[in-house]
C-alpha positions as CSV (number, residue, x, y, z in Angstrom):
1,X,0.0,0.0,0.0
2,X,1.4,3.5,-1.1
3,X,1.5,6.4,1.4
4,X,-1.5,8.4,1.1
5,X,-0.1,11.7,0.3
6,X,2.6,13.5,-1.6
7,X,6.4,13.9,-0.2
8,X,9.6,15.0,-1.4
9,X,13.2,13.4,-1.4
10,X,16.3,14.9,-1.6
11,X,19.5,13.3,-1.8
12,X,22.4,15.1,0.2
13,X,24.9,17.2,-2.0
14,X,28.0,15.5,-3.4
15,X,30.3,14.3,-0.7
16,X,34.5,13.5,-0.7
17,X,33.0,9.4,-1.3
18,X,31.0,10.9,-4.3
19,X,33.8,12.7,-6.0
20,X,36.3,9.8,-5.5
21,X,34.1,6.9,-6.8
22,X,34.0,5.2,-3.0
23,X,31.4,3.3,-0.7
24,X,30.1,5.1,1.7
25,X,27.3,4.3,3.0
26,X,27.4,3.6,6.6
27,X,30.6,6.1,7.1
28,X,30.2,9.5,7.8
29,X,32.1,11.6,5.0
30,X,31.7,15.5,4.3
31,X,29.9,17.5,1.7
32,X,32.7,18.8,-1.0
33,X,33.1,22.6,-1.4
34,X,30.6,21.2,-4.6
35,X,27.7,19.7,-2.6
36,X,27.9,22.4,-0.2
37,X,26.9,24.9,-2.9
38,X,24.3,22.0,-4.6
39,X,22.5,22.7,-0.7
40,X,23.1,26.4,-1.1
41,X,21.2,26.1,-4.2
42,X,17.9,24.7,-2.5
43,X,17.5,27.3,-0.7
44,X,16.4,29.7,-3.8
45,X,13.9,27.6,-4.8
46,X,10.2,27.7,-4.5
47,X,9.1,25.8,-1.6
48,X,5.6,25.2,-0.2
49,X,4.4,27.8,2.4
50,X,4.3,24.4,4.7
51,X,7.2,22.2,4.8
52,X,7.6,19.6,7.4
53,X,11.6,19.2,7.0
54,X,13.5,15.6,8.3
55,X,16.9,14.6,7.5
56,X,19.4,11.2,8.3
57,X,21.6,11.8,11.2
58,X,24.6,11.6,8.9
59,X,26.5,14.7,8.3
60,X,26.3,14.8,5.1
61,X,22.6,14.8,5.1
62,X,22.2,17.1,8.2
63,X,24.6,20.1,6.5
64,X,22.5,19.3,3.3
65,X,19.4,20.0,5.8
66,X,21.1,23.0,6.9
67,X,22.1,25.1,4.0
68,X,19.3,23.9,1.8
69,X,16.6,25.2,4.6
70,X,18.6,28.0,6.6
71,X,16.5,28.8,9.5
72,X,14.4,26.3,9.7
73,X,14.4,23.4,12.2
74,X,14.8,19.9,10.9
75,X,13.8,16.8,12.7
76,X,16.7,14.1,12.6
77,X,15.1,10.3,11.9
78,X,17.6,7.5,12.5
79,X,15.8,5.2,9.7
80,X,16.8,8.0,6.7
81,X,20.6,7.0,6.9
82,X,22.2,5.4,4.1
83,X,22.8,1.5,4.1
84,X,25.7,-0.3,5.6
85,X,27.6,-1.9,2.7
86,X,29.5,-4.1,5.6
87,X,32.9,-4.9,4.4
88,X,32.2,-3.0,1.2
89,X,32.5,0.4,2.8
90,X,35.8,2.4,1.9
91,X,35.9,0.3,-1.6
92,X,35.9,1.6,-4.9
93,X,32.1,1.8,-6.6
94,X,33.1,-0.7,-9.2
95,X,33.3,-3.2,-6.0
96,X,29.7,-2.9,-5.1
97,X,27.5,-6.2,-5.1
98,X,24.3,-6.6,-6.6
99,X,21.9,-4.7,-4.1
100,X,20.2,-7.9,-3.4
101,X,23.0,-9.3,-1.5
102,X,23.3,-8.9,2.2
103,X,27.3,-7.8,2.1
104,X,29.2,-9.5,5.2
105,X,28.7,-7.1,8.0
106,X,26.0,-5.0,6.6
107,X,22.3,-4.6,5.7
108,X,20.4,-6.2,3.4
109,X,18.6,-5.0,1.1
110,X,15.1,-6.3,2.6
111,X,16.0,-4.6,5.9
112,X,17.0,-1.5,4.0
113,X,13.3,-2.0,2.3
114,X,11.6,-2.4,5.8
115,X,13.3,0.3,7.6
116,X,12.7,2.9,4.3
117,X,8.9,2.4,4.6
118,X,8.4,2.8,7.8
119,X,10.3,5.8,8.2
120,X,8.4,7.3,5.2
121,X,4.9,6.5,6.6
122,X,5.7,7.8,10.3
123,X,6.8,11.0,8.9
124,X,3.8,11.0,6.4
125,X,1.6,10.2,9.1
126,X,2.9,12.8,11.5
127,X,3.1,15.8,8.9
128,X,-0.2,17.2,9.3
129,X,-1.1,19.6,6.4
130,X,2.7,20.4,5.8
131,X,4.8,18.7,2.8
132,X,7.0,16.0,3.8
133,X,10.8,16.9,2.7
134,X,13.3,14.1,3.7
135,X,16.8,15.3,3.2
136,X,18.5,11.4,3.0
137,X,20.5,9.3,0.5
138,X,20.7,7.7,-2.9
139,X,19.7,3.9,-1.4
140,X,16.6,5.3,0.7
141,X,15.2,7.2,-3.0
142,X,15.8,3.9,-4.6
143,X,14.0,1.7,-1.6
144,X,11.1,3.9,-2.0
145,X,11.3,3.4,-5.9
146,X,11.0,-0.1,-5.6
147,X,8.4,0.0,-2.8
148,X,6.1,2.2,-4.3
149,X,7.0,3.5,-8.1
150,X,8.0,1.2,-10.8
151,X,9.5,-1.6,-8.8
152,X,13.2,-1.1,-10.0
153,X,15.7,0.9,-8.2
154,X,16.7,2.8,-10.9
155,X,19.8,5.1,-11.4
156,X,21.5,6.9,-8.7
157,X,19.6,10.0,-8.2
158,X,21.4,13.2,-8.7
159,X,23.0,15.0,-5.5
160,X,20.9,18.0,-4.2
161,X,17.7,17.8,-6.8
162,X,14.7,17.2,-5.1
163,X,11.9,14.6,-5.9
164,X,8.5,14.7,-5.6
165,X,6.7,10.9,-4.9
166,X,2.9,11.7,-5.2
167,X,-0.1,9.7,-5.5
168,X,-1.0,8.3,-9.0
169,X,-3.9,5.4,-8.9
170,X,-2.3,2.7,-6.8
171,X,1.6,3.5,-7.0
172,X,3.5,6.8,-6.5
173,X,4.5,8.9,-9.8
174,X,8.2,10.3,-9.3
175,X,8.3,13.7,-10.6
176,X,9.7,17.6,-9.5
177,X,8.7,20.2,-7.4
């Protein structure tokens, strides 16, 4: 069952794994001087008067959070963060499994799945009349993809672009905002 209302993931801006082609999801790496400005950038656009803003605990998502929404207060939810690649983390991209194998000291992809929608349907639940706005990570845009869109995971999103998941018969259409 899709959530019942509209909501809008962002992936953080380009971080020091992004720009060297590494793994990094369970390790905390910093925005580059690039994905800082990529946040900066979110801050110009047009938002809804009503925002309900939430972001992963990692850094790179939280100073995403931060310069993309200066000012405003974002609510940190533990089930955002990006999945543990195990004994994969610190390794070049090229070295990454198929997504549908549990890597040796890290998550699989199930869990990931589990975890994904339930931290999208608490915050949908809990938003009132205000537009959800999840500031998170390529693996929890592709989990909701599969859950709820086409069924495939799809490219890596882009850093810093936001995405609009809203209602469309019985699935969610990806679009923009």
């Amino acid at each position: 069952m899709i959530p019942a209302r509209s909501f809008c993931l962002i992936r953080h801006g380009e971080t020091t794994a992004n720009a060297g082609a590494i793994i990094a999801g369970a390790t905390d790496v910093p925005l580059t001087p690039r994905g800082r400005d990529q946040a900066r950038a979110l801050a110009g656009r047009e938002w809804p008067s009503g925002i309900a803003l939430f972001a992963s605990p990692m850094s790179r998502a939280r100073d995403t959070a931060l310069l993309a929404f200066p000012g405003r207060d974002h609510q940190p939810e533990p089930d955002l963060r990006e999945r543990d690649w195990g004994i994969f983390e610190g390794r070049p991209v090229a070295d990454l499994p198929p997504r549908e194998i549990t890597p040796q000291g890290g998550e699989g992809w199930d869990d990931v799945l589990a975890r994904v929608d339930r931290a999208i349907r608490r915050i949908c639940a809990t938003s009132g009349d205000a537009l959800p706005v999840l500031v998170c990570h390529s693996g929890v845009i592709r989990a909701a993809r599969v859950l709820w869109t086409t069924g495939d995971a799809g490219d890596r999103p882009p850093n810093a672009t936001p995405i609009l998941f809203s209602p469309d018969g019985d699935r969610l259409k990806e679009g923009t905002i």
